[in-house]
C-alpha positions as CSV (number, residue, x, y, z in Angstrom):
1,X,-107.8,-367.1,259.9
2,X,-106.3,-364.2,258.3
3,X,-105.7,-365.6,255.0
4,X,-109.5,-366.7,255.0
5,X,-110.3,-363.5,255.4
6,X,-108.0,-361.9,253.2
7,X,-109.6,-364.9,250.1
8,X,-113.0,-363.2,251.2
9,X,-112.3,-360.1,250.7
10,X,-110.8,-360.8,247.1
11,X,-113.8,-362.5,246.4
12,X,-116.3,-359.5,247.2
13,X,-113.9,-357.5,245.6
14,X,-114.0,-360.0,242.3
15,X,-117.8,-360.2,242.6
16,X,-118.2,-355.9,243.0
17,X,-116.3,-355.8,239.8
18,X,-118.0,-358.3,237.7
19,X,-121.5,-357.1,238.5
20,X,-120.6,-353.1,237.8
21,X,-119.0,-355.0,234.5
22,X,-122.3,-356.4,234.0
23,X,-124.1,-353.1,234.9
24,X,-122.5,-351.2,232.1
25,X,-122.8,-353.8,229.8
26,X,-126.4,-353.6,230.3
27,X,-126.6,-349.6,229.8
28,X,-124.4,-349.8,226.4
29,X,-127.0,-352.4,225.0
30,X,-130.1,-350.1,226.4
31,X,-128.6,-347.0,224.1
32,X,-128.3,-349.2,221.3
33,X,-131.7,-350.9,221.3
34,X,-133.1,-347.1,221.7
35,X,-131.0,-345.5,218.4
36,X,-132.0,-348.5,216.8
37,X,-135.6,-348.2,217.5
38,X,-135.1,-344.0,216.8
39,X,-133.3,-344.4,213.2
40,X,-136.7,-346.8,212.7
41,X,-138.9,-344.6,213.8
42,X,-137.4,-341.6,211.3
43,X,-137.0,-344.0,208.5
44,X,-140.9,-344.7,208.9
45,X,-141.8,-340.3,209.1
46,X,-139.2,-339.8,206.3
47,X,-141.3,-342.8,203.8
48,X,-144.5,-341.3,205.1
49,X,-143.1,-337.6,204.4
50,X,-142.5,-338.6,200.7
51,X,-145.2,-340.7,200.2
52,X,-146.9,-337.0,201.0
53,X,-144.7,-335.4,198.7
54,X,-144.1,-333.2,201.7
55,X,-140.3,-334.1,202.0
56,X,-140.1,-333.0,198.1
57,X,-141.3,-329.5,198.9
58,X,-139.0,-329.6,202.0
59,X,-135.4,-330.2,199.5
60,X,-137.2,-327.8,196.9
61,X,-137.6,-325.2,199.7
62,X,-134.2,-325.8,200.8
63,X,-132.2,-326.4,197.4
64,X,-134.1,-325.2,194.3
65,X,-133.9,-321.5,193.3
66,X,-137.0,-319.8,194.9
67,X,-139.9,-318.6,193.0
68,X,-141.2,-314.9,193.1
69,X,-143.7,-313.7,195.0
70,X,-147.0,-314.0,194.0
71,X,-147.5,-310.3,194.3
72,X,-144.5,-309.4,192.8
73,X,-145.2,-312.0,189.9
74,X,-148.6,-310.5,189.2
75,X,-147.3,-306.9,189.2
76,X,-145.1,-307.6,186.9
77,X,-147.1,-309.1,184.5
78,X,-149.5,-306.1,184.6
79,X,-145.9,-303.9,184.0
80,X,-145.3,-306.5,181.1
81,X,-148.8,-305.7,179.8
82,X,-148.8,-302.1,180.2
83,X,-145.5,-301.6,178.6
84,X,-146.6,-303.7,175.3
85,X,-149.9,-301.7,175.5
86,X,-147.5,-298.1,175.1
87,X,-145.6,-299.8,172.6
88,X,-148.7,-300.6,170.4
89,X,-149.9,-297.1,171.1
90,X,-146.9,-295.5,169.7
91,X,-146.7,-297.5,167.1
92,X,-150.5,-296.9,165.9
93,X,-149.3,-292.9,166.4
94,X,-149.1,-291.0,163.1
95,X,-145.1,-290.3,162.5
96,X,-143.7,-286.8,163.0
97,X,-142.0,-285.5,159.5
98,X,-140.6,-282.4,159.0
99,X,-139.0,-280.6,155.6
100,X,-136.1,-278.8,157.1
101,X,-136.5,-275.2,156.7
102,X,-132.9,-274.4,155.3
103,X,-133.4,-277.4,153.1
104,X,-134.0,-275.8,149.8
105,X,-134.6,-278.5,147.8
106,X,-137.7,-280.8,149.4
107,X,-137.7,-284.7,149.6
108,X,-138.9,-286.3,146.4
109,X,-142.4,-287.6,145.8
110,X,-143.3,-290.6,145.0
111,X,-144.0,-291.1,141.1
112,X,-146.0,-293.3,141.6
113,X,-148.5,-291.9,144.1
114,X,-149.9,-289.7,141.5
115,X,-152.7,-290.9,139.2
116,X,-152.5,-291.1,135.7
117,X,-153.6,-288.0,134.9
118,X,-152.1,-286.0,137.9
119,X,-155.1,-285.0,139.2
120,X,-154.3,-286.7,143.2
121,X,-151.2,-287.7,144.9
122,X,-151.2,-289.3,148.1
123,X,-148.4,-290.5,150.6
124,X,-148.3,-290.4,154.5
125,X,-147.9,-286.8,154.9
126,X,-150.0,-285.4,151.9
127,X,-153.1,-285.3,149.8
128,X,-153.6,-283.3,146.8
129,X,-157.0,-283.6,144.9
130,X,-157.6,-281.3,141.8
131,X,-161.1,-280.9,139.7
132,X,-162.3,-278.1,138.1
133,X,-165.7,-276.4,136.9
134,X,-167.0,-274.5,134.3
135,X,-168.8,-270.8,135.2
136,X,-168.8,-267.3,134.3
137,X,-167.5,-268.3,130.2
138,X,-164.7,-269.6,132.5
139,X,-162.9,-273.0,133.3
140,X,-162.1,-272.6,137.6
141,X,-159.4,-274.7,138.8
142,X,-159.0,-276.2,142.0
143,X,-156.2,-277.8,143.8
144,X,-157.2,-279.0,147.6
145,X,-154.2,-280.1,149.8
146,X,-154.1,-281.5,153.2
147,X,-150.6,-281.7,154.7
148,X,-149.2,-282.9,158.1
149,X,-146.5,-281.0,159.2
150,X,-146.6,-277.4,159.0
151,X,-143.1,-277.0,157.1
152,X,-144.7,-278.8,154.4
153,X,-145.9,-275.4,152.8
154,X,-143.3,-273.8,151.3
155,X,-141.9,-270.5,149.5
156,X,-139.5,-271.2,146.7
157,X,-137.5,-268.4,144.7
158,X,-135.8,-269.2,141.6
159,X,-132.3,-270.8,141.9
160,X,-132.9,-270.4,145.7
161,X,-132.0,-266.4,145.2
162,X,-133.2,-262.7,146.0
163,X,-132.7,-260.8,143.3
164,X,-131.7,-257.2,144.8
165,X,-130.5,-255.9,141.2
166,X,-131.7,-257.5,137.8
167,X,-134.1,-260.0,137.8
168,X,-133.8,-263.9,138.0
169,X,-136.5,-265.7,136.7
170,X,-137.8,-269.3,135.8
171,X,-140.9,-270.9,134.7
172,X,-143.3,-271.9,137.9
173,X,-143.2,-275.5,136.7
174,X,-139.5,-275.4,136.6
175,X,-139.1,-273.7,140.0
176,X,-141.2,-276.5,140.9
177,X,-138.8,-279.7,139.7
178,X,-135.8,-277.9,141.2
179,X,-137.6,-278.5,144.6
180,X,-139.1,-281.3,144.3
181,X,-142.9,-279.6,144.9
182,X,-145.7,-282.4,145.1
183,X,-147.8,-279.1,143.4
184,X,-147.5,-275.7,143.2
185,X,-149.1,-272.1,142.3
186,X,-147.5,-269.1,141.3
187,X,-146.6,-266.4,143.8
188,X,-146.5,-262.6,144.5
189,X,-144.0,-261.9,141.8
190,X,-141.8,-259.7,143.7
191,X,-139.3,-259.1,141.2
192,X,-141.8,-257.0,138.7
193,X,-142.3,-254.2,141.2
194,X,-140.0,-251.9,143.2
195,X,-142.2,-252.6,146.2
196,X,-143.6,-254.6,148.7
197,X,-143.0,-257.1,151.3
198,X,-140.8,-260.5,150.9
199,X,-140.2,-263.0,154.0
200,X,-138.1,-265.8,153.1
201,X,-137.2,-268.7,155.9
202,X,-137.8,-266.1,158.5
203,X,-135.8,-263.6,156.9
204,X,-136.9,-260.3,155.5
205,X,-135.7,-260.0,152.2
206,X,-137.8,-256.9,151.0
207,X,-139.5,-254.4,153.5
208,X,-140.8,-251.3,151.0
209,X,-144.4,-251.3,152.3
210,X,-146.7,-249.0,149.7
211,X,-150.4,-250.0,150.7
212,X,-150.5,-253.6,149.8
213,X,-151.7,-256.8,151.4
214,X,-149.1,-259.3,153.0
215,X,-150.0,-262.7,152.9
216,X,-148.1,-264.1,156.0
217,X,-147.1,-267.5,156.4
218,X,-146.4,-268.7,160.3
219,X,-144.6,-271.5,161.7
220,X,-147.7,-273.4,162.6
221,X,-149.0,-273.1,158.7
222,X,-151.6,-270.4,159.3
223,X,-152.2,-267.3,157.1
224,X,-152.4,-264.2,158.5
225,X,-152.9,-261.1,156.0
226,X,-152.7,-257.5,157.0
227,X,-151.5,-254.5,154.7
228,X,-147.9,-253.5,154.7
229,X,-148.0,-250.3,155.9
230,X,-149.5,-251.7,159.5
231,X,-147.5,-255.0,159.0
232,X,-145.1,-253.6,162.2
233,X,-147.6,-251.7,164.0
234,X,-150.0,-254.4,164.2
235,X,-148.0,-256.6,166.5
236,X,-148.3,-260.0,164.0
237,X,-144.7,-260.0,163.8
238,X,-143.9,-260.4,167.9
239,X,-147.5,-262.3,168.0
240,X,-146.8,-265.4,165.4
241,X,-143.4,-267.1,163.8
242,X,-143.9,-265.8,160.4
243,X,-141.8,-268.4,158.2
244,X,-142.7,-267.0,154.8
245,X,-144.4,-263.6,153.2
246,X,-145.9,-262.3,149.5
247,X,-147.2,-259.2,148.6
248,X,-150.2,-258.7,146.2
249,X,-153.6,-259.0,147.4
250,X,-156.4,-258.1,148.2
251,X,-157.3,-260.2,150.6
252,X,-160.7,-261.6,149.4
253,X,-162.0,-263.7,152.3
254,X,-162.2,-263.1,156.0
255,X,-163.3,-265.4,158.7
256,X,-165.3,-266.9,156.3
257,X,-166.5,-263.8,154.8
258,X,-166.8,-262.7,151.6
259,X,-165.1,-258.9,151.5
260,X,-165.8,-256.2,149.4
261,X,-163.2,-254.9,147.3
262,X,-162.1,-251.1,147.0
263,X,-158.5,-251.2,146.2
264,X,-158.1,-250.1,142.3
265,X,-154.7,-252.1,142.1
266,X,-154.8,-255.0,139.5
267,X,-157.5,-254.1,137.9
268,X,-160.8,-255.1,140.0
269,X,-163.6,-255.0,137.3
270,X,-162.2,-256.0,134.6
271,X,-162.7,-259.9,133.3
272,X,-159.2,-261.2,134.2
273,X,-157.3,-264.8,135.0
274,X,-157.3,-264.9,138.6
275,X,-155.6,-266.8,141.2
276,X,-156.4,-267.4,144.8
277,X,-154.7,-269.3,147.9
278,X,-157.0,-270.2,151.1
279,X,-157.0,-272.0,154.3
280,X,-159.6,-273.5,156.1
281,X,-160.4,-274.1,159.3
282,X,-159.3,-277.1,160.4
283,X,-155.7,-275.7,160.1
284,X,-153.3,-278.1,157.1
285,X,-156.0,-277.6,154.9
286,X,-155.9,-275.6,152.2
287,X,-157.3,-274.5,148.6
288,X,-156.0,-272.7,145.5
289,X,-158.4,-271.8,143.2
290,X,-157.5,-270.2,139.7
291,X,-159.6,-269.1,137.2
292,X,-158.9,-269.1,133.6
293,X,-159.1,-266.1,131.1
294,X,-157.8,-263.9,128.0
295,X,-158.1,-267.1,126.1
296,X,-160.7,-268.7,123.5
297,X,-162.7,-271.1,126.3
298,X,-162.4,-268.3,129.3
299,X,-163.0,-264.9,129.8
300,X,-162.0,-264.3,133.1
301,X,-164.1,-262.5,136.3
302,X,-163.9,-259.6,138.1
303,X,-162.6,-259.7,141.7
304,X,-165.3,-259.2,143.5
305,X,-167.0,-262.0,141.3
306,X,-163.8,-263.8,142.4
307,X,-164.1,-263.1,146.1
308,X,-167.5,-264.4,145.6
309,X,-166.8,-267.9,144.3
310,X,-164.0,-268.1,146.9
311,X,-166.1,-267.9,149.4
312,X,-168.5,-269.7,148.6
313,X,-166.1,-272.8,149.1
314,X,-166.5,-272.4,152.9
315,X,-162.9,-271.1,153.4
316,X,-162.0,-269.5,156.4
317,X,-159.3,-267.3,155.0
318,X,-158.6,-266.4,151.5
319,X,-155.9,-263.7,149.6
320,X,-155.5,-263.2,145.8
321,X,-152.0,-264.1,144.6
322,X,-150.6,-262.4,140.5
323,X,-153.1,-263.2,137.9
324,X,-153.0,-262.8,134.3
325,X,-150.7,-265.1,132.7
326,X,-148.6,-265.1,136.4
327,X,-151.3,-267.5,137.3
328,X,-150.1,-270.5,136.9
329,X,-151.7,-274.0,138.5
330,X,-148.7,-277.3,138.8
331,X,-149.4,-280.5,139.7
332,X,-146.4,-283.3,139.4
333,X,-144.0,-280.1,137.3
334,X,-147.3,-280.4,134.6
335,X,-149.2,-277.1,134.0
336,X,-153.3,-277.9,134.7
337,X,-154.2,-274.5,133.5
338,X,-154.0,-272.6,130.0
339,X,-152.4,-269.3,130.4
340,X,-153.8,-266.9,128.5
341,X,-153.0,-267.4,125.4
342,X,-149.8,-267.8,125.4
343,X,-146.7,-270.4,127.0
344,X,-146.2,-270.2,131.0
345,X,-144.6,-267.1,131.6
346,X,-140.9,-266.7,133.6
347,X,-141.5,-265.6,137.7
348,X,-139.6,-264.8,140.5
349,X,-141.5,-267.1,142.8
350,X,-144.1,-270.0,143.5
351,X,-145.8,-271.1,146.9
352,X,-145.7,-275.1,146.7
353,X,-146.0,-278.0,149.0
354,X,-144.2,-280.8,149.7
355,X,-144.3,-284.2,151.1
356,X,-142.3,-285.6,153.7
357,X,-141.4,-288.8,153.3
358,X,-138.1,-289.2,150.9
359,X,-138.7,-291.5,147.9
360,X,-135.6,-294.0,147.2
């Protein structure tokens, strides 16, 4: 009976472990037939996804290097575009060019910028135009200049010197080739008279003031004129940067007024060669104006008759530099005038312009 029972209980034993055999069995093939059905299920978004291009922007997102932000894109385009608008502005900006002042010798015009019969020149920085006209039994000269840069007027003495004791002299026109001058006119002369007033690059070479006009000269290319005798009282010196200063005179027109003349120096009312430098108002502008005499085709005018014509060319400022055969009109190192009647005549200075731009 025992044994019976004992063969029973193996069997419910036998039959427990079969069916808890048969139990997992059944819950390892459940999680199989699920993963299979979930990798289906993702295989079938992940085609749809593509298909979509949606998967695409996912990798790109994820992997490719990412693009700027709109915003900061657009900004920087208008930066872009700003930056090349400055550029092309600076570009379409006139150049700056400066003749150094302790330069004695200026940079070299271009030969070829002057017209055949050196009547014009023309480069970047300056414009010469000469003509003349016939009046009063007289030929008038007339050289106009427009210039850019202030340091393009200029004083030059011969062989770049002062001459304290003796007297050092060269023709105008040669003056004018040893500094290269795009044109020229004939100074104060300092070197004929014991007096006066001479500024040279800022620095006062002569100060023996006996009652003539001073032509001053500043930094900014204006003319200032005021008689020697008040040239320190009047302030002008501690008001402006006077670069350059000639004594002769008189100062012929003011503010665009003709003056009257009273000074008996260099004989007023007599028919006399005559030479005149002037400014006008719109700064860089300038005009010399000579007038022939003491020769067979011109007799000369008086000052005042002078002053007159001056003004009449709408100058705002005007002041009468040597005459008789000191006056001496250059264009390209050629003379334009006749001078008296005789050859161009040895002086201590010449006022001249320059250009700017070296020729190589």
């Amino acid at each position: 009976m025992s044994e019976k029972l004992t063969q029973i209980g193996k069997a419910i034993s036998k039959i427990r472990n079969e069916g808890v055999t048969v139990k997992k069995k059944k819950i390892g093939f459940n999680q199989l037939l699920n993963i299979a059905i979930g990798v289906l299920f993702i295989v079938f978004v992940l085609t749809a996804l593509v298909r979509m291009d949606v998967f695409n922007l996912v990798l790109s997102a994820l992997f490719d290097k990412p693009k700027e932000f709109s915003v900061l894109s657009d900004l920087k385009n208008v930066c872009d575009d700003a930056y090349e608008a400055s550029a092309q502005e600076i570009k379409s900006r006139d150049p700056v060019y400066v003749v150094e002042l302790d330069e004695y010798v200026a940079p070299k015009p271009n030969p070829d910028n002057y017209d055949k019969n050196f009547e014009n020149y023309t480069d970047e920085t300056i414009e010469v135009h000469y003509y003349k006209e016939r009046k009063y039994k007289s030929w008038f000269h007339y050289m106009e200049v427009r210039i850019k840069h202030p340091s393009q007027i200029r004083l030059a003495l011969a062989e770049n010197k002062y001459a304290k004791v003796g007297k050092i002299r060269k023709l105008p026109s040669e003056i004018s080739a040893d500094v290269n001058a795009v044109c020229a006119v004939n100074g104060g002369f300092y070197n004929v008279r014991w007096g006066g007033i001479l500024i040279h690059r800022r620095e006062l070479l002569r100060d023996r003031p006996f009652g003539l006009d001073v032509l001053l000269i500043d930094s900014d290319g204006n003319f200032h004129i005021v008689e020697d005798r008040k040239m320190k009282s009047s302030g002008i010196l501690e008001q402006y940067d006077i670069v350059n200063a000639v004594s002769f005179g008189p100062e012929l027109v003011h503010d665009g007024q003709e003056l009257k003349i009273t000074k008996k120096d260099w004989e007023p009312i007599t028919n006399e060669p005559r030479t005149a430098i002037c400014q006008f108002d719109d700064d860089l502008h300038y005009l010399v104006i000579l007038a022939e005499g003491r020769n067979r085709d011109s007799v000369g005018v008086s000052l005042q008759t002078f002053a007159h014509e001056v003004a009449a060319k709408n100058v705002r400022i005007a002041y009468n530099l040597d005459g008789g055969r000191s006056g001496t009109m250059i264009i390209g190192n050629r003379l334009k005038n006749r001078v008296g009647w005789g050859p161009e005549k040895p002086q201590s200075d010449i006022i001249y312009f320059a250009t700017a731009i070296e020729n190589k």
